[in-house]
N, C-alpha and C positions, 0 to 999 in steps of 0.2 A: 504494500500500500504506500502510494509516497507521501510525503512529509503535510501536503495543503490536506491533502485528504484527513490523514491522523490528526490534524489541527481541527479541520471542521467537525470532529465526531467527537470529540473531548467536551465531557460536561459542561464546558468552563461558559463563563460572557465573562467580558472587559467592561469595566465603566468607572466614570467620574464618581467618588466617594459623595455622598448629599443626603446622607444620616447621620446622626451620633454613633447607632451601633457601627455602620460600619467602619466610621473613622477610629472609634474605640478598638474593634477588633483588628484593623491594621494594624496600631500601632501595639497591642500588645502580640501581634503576630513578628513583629519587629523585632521588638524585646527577646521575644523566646529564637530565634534566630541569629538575633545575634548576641545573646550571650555564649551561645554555641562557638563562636569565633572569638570571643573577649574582645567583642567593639564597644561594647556598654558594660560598664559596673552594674554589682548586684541593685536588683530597685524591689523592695517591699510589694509594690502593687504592680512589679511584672508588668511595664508599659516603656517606651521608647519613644520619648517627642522631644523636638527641638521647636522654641516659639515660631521659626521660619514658617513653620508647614501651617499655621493658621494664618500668613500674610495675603493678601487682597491676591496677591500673583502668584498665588501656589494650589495647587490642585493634585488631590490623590485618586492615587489608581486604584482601583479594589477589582481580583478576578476571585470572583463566587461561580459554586457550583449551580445551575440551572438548575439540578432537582433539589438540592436542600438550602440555596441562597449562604451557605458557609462562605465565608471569607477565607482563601488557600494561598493568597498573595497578594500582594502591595508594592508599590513605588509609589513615589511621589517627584512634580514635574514643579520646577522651580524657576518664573521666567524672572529675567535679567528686570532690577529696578533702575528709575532713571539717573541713581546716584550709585552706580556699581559699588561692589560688595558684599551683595545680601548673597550671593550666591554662596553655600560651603565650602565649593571647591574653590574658591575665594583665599580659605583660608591658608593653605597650601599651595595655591597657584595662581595667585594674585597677576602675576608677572604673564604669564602663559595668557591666563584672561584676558588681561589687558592689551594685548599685543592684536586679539581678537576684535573688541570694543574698538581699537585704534582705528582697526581695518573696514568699522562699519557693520560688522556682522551683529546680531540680536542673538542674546541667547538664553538657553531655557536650561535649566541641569537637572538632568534625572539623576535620582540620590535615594538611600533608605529604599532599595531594593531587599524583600525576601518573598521564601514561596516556602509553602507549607510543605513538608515531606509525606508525600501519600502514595499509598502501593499501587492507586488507579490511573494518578496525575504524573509525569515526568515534570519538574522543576523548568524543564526547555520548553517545555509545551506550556506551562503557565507563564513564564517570562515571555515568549513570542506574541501569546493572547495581548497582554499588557501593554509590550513594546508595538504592537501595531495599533494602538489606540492613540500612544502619545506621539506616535507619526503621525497622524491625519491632524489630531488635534495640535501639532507645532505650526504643522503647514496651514491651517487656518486658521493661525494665529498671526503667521508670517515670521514663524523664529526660523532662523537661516542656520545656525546651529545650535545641536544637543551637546552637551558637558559632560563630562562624565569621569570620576576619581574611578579608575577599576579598580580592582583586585587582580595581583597577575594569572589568575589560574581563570578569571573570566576576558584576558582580554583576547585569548584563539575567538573565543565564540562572539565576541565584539568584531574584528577584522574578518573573522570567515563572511558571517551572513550579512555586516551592514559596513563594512568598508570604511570602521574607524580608525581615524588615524592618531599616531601618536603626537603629543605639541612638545614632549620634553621628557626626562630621565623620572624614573620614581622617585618618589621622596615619602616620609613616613607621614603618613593625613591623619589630622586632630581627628578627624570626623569618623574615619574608618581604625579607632584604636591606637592610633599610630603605627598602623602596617603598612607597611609602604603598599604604593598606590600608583597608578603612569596616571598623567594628565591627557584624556583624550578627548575626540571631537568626531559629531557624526553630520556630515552635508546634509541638511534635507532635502535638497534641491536635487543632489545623487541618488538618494536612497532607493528612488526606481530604476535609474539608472545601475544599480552598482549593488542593488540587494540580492543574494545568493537566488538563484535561477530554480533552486528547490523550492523557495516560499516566495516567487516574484510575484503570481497570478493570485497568492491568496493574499498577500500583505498587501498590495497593491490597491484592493477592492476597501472599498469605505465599510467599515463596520459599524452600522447601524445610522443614525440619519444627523446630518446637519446639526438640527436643531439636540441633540445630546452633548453636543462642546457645548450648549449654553447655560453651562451650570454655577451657581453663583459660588463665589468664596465659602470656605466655613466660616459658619455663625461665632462670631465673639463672645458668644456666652459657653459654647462648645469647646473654643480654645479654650477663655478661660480653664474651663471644667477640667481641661486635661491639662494644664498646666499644673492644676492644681495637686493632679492624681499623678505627675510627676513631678511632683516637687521643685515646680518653676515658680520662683517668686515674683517675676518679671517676667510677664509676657510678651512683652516689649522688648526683651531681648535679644542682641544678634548674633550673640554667641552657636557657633556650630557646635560644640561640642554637647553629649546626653547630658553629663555631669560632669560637676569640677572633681579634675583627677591629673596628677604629674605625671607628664610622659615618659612613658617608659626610655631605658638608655637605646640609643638610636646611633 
């Protein structure tokens, strides 16, 4: 069976977060994921937010099972403000970014990637659901490029199927634990051009209608709420990091 096929028969949908629960079950899907890699310190109530993800220009991905509506996966897409810096990968690659903003480019950073580990679901198969969502949704938005801190063991399946490219050397990211991380970038403009010839015809194809990018920010009483359940004093905050913690020796 190839690969568009096995995507179209996989329980999953893709979509814009615009509940509480679901934006709660992201982010403690987050948490249990990544404490699995020690990118967040322990947290009492088992949840993973940064104030970022409740900003006007931030929007999460949630892929749910069509027959039980379970949340299996999350990212969340972060576009560029008009005063650069809000982005994470900001925090670590300020320089790399900026050389981008220089050149004119818009950009959006998908960040706080995970997927639930389940015997029915492959983890590629939910990230692909995702990442073609925040495709259609960049391009009409008009972000010219996606951002992205990898991890080195994701960055084969970043350059196989979407042709990103590297902007500079790894360096150890506040945001991903201090693991080192490559600074890279994906065209939107190529992504049809230049997306693996295994998922062109299906990634290609609009995933549900127009009118589904029109979803508003999360509610401020919602951030609040989870700020609170993570022990963010400050929501207002721009700090990338889960929690204050010294970096490891580097």
């Amino acid at each position: 069976m190839d690969v568009a096929r096995q995507l179209d028969q996989c329980d999953l949908v893709a979509r814009i977060a615009s509940k509480r629960e679901e934006w709660t079950a992201a982010f403690k899907l987050l948490y249990r994921q990544y404490r699995t890699i020690d990118y967040v310190p322990p947290h009492p109530r088992g949840i993973a937010y940064r104030p970022v993800f409740g900003q006007q220009n931030t929007r999460t991905i949630v892929a749910v099972r069509r027959s039980s509506q379970e949340v299996v996966g999350t990212l969340t897409l972060v576009e560029d403000a008009p005063s650069p810096g809000n982005l994470s990968v900001d925090a670590t690659f300020h320089k790399e970014m900026q050389e981008l903003r220089d050149a004119g480019r818009r950009l959006a950073e998908v960040t706080a990637l995970a997927a639930k580990p389940c015997k029915d679901l492959s983890p590629r198969a939910v990230f692909f659901h995702m990442v073609r969502l925040i495709y259609h949704w960049a391009d009409w938005q008009g972000v010219d490029d996606l951002v992205i801190a990898a991890r080195p063991s994701h960055v084969p399946l970043y350059r196989r199927f979407f042709n990103a490219e590297y902007l500079g050397p790894p360096k150890a990211h506040v945001c991903s634990g201090y693991a080192p991380s490559y600074p890279m970038r994906v065209d939107v403009e190529l992504v049809k051009k230049k997306v693996h010839p295994d998922l062109y015809e299906w990634f290609a194809v609009l995933c549900g209608k127009v009118s589904d990018f029109i979803q508003p920010p999360m509610p401020k009483n919602v951030h609040e709420d989870l700020c609170r359940l993570a022990s963010i004093s400050t929501p207002s905050a721009t700090t990338c990091d889960f929690a204050s913690r010294l970096p490891a020796a580097v």
